[in-house]
PDB file of N, H, CA, C and O in Angstrom:
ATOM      1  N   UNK A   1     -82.606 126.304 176.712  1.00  0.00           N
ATOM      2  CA  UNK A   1     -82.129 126.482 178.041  1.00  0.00           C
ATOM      3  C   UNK A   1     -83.278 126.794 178.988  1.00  0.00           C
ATOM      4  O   UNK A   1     -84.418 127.104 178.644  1.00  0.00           O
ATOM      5  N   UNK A   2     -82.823 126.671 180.217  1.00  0.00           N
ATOM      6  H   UNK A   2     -81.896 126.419 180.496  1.00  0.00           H
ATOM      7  CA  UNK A   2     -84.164 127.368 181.397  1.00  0.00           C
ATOM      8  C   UNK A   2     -83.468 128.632 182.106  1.00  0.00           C
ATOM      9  O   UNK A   2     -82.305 128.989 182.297  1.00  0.00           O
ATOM     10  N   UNK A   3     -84.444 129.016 182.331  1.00  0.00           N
ATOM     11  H   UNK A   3     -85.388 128.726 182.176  1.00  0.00           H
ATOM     12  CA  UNK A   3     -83.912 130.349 183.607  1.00  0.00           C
ATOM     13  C   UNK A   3     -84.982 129.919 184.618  1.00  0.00           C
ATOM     14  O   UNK A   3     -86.184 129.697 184.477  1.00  0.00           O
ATOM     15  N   UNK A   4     -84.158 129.872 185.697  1.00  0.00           N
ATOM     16  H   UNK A   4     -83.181 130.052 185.812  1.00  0.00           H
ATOM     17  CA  UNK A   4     -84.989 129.745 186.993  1.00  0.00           C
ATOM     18  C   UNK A   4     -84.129 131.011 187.990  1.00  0.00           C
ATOM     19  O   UNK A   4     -83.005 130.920 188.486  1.00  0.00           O
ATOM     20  N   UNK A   5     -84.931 131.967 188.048  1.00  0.00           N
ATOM     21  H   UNK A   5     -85.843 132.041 187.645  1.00  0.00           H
ATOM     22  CA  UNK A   5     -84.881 132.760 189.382  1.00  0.00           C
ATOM     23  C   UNK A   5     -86.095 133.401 189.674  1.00  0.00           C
ATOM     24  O   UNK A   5     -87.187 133.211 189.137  1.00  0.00           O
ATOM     25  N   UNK A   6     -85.673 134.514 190.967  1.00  0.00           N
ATOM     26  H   UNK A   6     -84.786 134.668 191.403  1.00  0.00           H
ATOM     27  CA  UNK A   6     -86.778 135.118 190.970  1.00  0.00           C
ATOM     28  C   UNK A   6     -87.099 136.234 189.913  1.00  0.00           C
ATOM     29  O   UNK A   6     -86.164 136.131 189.119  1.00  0.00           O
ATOM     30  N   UNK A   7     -87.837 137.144 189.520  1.00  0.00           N
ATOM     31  H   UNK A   7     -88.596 137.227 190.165  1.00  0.00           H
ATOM     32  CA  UNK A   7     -88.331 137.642 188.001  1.00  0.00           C
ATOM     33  C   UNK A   7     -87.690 137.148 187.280  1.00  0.00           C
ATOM     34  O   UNK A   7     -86.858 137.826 186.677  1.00  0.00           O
ATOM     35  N   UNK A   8     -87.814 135.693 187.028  1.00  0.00           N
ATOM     36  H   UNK A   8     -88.489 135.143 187.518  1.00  0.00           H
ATOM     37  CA  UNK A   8     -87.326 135.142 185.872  1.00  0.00           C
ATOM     38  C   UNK A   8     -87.681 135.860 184.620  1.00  0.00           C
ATOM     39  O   UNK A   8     -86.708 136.469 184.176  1.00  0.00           O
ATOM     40  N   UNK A   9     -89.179 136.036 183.627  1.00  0.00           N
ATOM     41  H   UNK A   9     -89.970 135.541 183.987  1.00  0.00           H
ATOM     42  CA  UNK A   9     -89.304 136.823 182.907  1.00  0.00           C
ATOM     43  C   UNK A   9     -88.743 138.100 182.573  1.00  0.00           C
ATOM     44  O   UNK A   9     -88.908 138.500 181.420  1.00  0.00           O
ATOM     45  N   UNK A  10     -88.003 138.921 183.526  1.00  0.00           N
ATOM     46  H   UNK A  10     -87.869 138.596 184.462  1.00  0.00           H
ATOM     47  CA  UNK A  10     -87.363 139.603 183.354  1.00  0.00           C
ATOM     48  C   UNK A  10     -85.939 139.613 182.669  1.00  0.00           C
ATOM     49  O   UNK A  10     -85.410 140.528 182.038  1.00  0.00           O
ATOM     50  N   UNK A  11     -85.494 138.446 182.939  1.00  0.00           N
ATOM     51  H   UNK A  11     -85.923 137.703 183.452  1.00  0.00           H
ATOM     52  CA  UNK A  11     -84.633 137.565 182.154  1.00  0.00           C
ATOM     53  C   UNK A  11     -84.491 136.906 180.878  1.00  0.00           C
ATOM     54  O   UNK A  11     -83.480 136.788 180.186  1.00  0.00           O
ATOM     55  N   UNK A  12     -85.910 136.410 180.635  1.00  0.00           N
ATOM     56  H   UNK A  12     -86.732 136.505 181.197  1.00  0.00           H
ATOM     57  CA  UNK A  12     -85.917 135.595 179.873  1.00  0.00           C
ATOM     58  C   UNK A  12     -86.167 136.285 177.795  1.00  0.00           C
ATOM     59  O   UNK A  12     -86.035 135.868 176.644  1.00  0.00           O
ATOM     60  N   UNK A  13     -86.576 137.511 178.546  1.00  0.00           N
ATOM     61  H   UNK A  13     -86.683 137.850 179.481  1.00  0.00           H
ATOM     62  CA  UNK A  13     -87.094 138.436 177.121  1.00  0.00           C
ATOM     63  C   UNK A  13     -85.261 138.733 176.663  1.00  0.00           C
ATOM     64  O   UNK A  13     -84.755 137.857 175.961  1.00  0.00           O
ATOM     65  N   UNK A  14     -84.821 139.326 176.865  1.00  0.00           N
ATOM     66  H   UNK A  14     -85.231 140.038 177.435  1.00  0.00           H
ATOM     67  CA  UNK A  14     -83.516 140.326 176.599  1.00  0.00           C
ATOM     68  C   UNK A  14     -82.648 138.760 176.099  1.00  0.00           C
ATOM     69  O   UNK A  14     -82.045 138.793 175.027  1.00  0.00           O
ATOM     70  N   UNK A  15     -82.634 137.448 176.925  1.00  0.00           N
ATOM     71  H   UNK A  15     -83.123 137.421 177.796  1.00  0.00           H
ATOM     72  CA  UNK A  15     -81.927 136.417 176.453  1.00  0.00           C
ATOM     73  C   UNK A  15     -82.508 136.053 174.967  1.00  0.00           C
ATOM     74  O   UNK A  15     -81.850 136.208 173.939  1.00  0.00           O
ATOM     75  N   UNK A  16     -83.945 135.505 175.019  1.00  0.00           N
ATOM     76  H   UNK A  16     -84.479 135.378 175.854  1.00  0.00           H
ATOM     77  CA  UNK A  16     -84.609 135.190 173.602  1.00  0.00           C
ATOM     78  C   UNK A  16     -84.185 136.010 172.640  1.00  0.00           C
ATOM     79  O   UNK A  16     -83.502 135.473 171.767  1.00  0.00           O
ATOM     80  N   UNK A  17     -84.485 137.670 172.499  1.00  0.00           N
ATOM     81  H   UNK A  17     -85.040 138.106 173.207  1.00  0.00           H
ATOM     82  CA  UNK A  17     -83.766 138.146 171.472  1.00  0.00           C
ATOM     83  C   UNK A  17     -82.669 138.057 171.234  1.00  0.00           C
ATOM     84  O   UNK A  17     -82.387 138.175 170.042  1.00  0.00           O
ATOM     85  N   UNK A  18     -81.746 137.859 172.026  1.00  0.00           N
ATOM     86  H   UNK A  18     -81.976 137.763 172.995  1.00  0.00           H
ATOM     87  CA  UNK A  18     -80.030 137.651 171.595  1.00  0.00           C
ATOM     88  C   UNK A  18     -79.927 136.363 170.930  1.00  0.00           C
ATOM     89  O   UNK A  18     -79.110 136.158 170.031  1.00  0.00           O
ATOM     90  N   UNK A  19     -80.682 135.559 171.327  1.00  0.00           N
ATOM     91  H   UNK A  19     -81.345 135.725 172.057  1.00  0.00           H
ATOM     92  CA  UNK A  19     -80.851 133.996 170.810  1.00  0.00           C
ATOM     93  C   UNK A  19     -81.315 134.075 169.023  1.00  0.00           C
ATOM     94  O   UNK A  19     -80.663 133.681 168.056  1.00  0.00           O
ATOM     95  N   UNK A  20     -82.761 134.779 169.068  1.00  0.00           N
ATOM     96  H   UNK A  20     -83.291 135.099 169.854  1.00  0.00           H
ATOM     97  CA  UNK A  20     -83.530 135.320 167.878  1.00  0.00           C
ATOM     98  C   UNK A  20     -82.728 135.444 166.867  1.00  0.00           C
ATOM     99  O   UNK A  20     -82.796 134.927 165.752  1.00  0.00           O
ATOM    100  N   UNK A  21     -81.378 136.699 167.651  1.00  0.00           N
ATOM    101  H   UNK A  21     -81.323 137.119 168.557  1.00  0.00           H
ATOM    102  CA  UNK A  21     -80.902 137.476 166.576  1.00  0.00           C
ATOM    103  C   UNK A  21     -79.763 137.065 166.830  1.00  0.00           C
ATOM    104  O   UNK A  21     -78.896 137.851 167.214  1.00  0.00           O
ATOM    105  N   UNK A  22     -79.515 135.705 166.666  1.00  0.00           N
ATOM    106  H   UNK A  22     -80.219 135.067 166.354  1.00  0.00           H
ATOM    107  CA  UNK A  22     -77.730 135.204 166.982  1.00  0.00           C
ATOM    108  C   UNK A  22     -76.890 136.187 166.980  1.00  0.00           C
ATOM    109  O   UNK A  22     -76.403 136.678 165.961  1.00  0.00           O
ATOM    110  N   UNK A  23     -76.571 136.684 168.616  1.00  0.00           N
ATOM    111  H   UNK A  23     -76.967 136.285 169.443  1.00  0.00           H
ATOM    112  CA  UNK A  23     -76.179 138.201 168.703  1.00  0.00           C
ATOM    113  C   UNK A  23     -74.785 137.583 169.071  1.00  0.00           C
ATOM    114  O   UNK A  23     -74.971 136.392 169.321  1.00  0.00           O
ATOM    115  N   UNK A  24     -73.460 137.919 169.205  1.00  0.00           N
ATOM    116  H   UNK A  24     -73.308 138.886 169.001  1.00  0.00           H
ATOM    117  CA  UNK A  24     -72.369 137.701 169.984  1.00  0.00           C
ATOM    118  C   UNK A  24     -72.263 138.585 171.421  1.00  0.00           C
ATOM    119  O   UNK A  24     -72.989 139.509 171.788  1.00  0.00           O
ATOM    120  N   UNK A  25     -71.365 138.113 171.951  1.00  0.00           N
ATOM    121  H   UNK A  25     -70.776 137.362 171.653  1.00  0.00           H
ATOM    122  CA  UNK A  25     -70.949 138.177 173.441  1.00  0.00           C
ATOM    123  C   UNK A  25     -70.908 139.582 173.372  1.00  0.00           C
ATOM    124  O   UNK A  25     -71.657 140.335 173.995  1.00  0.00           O
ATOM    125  N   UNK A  26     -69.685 140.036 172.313  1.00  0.00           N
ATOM    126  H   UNK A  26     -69.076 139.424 171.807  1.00  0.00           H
ATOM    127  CA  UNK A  26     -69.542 141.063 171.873  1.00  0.00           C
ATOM    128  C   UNK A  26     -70.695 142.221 171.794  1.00  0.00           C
ATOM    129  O   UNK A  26     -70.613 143.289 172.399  1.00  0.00           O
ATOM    130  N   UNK A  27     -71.611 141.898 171.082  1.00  0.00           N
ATOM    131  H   UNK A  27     -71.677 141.030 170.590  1.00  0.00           H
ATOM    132  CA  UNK A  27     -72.715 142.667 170.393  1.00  0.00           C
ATOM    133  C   UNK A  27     -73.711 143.021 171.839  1.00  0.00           C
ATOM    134  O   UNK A  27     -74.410 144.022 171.996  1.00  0.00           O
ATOM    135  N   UNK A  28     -73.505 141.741 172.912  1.00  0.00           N
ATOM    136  H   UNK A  28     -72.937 140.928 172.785  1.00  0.00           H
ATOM    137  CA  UNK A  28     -75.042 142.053 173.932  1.00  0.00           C
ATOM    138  C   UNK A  28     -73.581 142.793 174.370  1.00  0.00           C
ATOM    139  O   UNK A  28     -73.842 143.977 174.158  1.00  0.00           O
ATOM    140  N   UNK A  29     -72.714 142.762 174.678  1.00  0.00           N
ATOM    141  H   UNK A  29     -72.502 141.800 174.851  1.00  0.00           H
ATOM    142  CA  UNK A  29     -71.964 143.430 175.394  1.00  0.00           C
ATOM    143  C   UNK A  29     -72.151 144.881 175.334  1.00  0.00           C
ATOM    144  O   UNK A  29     -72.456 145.655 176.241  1.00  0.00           O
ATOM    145  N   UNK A  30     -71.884 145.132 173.961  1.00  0.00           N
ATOM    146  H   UNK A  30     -71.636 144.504 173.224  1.00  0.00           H
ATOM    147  CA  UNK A  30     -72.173 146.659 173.523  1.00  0.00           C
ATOM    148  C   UNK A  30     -73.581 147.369 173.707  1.00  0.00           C
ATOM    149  O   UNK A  30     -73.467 148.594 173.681  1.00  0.00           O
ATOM    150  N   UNK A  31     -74.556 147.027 173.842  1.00  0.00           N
ATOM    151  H   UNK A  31     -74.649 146.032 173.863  1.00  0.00           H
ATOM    152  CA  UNK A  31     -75.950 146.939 173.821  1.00  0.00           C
ATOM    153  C   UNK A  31     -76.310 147.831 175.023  1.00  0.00           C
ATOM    154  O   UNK A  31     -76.078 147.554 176.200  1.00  0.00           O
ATOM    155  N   UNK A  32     -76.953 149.024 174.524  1.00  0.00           N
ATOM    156  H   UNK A  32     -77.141 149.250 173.568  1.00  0.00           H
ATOM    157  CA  UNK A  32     -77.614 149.937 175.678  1.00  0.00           C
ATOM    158  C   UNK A  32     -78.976 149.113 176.562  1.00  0.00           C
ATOM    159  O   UNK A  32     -80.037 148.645 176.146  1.00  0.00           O
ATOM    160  N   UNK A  33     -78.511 149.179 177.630  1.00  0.00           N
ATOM    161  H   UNK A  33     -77.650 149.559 177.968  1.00  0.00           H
ATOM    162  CA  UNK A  33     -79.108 148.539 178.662  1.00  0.00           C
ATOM    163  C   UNK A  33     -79.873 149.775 179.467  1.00  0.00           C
ATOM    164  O   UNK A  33     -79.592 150.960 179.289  1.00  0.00           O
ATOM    165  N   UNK A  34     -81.098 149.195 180.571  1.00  0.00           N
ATOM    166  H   UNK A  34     -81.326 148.232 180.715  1.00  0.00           H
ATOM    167  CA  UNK A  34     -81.394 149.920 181.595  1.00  0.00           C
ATOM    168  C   UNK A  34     -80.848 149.724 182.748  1.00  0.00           C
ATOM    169  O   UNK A  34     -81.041 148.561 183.102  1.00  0.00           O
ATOM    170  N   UNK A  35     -79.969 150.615 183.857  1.00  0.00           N
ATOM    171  H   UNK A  35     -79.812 151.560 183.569  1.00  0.00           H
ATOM    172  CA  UNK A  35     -79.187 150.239 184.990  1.00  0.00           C
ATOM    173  C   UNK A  35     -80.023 151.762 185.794  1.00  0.00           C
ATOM    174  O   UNK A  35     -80.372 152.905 185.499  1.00  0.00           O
ATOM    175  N   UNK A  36     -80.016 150.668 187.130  1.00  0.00           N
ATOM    176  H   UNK A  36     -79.732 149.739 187.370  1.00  0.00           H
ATOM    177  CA  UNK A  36     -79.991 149.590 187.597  1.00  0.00           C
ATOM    178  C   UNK A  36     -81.380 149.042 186.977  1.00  0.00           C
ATOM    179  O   UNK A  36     -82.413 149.710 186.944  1.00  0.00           O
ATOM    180  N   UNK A  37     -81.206 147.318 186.343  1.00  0.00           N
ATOM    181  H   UNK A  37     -80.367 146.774 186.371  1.00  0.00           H
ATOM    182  CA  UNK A  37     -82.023 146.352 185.925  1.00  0.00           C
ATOM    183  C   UNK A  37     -81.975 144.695 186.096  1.00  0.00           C
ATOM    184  O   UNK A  37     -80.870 144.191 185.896  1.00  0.00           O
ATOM    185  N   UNK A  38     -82.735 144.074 186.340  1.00  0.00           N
ATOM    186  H   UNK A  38     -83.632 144.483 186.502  1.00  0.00           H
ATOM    187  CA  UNK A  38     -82.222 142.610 186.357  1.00  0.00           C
ATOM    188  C   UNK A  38     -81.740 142.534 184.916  1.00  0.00           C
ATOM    189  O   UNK A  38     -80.659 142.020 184.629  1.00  0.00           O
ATOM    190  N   UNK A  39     -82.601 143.079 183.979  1.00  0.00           N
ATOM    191  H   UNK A  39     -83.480 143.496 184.212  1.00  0.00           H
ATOM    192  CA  UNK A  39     -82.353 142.520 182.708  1.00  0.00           C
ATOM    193  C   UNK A  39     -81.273 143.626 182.308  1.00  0.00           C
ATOM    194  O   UNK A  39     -80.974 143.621 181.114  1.00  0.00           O
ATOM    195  N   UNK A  40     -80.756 144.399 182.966  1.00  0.00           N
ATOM    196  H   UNK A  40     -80.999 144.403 183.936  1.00  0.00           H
ATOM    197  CA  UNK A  40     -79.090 145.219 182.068  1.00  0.00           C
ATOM    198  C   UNK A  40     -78.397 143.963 182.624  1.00  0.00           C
ATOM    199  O   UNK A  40     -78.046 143.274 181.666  1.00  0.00           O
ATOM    200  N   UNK A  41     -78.043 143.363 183.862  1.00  0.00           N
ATOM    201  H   UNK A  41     -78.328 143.923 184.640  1.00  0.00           H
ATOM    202  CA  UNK A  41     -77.560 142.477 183.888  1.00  0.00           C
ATOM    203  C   UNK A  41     -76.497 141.477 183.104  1.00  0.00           C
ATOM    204  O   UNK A  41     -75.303 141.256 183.302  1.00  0.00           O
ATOM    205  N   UNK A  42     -77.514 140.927 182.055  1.00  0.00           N
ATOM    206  H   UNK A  42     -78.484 141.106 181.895  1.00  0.00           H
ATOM    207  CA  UNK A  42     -77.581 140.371 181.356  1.00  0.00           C
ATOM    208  C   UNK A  42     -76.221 140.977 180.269  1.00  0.00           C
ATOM    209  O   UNK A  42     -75.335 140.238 179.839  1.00  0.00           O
ATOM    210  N   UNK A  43     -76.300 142.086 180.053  1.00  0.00           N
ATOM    211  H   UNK A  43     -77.020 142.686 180.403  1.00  0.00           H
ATOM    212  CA  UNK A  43     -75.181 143.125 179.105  1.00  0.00           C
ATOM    213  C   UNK A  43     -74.142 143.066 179.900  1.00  0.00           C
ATOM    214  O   UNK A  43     -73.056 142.806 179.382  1.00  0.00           O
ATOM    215  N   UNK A  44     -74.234 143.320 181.530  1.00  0.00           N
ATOM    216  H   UNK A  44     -75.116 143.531 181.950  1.00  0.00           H
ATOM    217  CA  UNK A  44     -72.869 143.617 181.842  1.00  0.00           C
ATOM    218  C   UNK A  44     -72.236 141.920 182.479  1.00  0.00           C
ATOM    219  O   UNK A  44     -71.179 141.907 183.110  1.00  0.00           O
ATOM    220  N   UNK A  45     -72.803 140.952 182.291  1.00  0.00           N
ATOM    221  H   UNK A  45     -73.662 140.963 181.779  1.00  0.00           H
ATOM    222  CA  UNK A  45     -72.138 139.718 182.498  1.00  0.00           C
ATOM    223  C   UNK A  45     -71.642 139.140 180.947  1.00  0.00           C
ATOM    224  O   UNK A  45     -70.792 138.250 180.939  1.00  0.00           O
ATOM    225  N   UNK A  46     -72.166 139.640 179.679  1.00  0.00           N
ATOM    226  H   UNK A  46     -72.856 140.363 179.686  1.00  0.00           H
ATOM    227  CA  UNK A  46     -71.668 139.874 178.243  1.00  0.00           C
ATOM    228  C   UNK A  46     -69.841 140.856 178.584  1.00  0.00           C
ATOM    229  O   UNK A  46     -68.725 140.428 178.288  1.00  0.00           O
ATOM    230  N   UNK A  47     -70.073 141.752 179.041  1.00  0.00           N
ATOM    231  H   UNK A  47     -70.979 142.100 179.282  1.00  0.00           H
ATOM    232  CA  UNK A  47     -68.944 142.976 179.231  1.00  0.00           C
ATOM    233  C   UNK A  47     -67.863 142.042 180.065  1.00  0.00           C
ATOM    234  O   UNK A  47     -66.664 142.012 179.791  1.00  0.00           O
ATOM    235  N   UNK A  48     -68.357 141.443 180.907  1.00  0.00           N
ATOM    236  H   UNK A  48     -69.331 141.468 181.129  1.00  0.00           H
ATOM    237  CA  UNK A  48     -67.139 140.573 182.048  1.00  0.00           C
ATOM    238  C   UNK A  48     -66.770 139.537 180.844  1.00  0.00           C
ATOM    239  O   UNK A  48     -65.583 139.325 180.596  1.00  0.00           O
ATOM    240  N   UNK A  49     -67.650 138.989 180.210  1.00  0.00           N
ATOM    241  H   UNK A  49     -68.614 139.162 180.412  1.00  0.00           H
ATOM    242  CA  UNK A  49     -67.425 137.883 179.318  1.00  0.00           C
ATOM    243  C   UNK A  49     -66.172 138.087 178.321  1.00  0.00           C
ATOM    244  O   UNK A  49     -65.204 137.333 178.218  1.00  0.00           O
ATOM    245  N   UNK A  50     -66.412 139.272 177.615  1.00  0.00           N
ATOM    246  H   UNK A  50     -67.198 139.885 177.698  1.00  0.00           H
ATOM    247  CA  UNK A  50     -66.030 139.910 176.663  1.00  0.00           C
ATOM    248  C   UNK A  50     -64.368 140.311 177.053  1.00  0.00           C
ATOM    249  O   UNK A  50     -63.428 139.950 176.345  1.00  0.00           O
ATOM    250  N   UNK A  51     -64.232 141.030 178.172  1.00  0.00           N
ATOM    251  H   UNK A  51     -64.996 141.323 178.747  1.00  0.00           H
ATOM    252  CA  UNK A  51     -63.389 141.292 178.784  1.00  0.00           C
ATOM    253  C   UNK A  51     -62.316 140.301 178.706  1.00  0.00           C
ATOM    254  O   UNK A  51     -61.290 140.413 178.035  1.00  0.00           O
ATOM    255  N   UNK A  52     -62.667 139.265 179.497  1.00  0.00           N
ATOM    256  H   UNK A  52     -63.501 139.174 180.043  1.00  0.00           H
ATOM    257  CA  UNK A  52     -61.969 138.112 179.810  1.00  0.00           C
ATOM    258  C   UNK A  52     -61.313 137.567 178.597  1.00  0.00           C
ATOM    259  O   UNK A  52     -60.086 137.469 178.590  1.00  0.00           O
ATOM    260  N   UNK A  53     -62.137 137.140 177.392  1.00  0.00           N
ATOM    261  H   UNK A  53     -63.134 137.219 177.398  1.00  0.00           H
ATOM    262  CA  UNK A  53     -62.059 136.174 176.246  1.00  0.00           C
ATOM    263  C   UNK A  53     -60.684 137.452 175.770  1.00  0.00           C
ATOM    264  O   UNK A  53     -59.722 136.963 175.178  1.00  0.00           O
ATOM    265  N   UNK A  54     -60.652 138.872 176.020  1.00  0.00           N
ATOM    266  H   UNK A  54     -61.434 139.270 176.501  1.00  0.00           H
ATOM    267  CA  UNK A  54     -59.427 139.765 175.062  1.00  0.00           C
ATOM    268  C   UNK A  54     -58.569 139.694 175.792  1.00  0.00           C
ATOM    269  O   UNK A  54     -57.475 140.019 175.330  1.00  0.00           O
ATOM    270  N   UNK A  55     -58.596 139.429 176.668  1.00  0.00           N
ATOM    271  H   UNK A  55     -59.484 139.165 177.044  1.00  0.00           H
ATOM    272  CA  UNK A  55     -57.411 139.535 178.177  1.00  0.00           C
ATOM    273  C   UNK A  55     -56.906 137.718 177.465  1.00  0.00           C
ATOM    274  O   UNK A  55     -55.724 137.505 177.198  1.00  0.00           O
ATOM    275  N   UNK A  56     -57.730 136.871 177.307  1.00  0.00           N
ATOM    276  H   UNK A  56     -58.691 137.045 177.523  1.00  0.00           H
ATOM    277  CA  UNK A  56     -56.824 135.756 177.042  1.00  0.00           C
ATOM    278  C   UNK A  56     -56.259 135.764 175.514  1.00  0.00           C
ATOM    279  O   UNK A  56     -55.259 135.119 175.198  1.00  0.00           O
ATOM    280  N   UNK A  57     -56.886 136.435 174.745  1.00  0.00           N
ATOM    281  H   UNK A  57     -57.699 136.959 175.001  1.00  0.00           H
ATOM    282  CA  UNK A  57     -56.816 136.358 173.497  1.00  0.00           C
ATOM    283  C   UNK A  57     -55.185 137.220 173.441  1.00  0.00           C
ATOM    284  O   UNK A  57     -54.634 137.159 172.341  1.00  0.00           O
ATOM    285  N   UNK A  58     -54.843 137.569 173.944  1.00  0.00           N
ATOM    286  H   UNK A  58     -55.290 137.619 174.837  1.00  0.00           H
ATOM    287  CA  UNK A  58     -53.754 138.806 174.439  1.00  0.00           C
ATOM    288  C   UNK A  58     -52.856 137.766 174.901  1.00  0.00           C
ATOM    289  O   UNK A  58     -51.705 138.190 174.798  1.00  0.00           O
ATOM    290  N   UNK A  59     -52.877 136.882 175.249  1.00  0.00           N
ATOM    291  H   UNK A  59     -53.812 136.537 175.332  1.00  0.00           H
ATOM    292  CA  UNK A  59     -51.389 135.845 176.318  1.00  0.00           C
ATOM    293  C   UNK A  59     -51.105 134.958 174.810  1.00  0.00           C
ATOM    294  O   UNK A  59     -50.240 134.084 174.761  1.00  0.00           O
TER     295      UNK A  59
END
């Protein structure tokens, strides 16, 4: 994949390891983050993810 923004690198580390360590949605979800961070980010768009997939998993 690419990441294009601004501090992209900030991005791009926290994604590679989840990649590395074939992490689930679940798992970055749970994952102690730094807030406020570009790269906690990354955990709490996992948490919206996560959210969503039990809310449908539920209908």
């Amino acid at each position: 994949g690419t990441v294009v923004a601004p501090r992209a690198s900030e991005l791009i580390h926290p994604i590679s390891i989840a990649v590395d360590n074939n992490l689930t949605v679940e798992q970055i979800a749970n994952a102690f983050t730094v807030y406020p961070s570009l790269s906690g980010s990354i955990a709490e768009v996992a948490r919206q993810l996560h959210t969503v997939k039990r809310a449908e998993e539920q209908v």
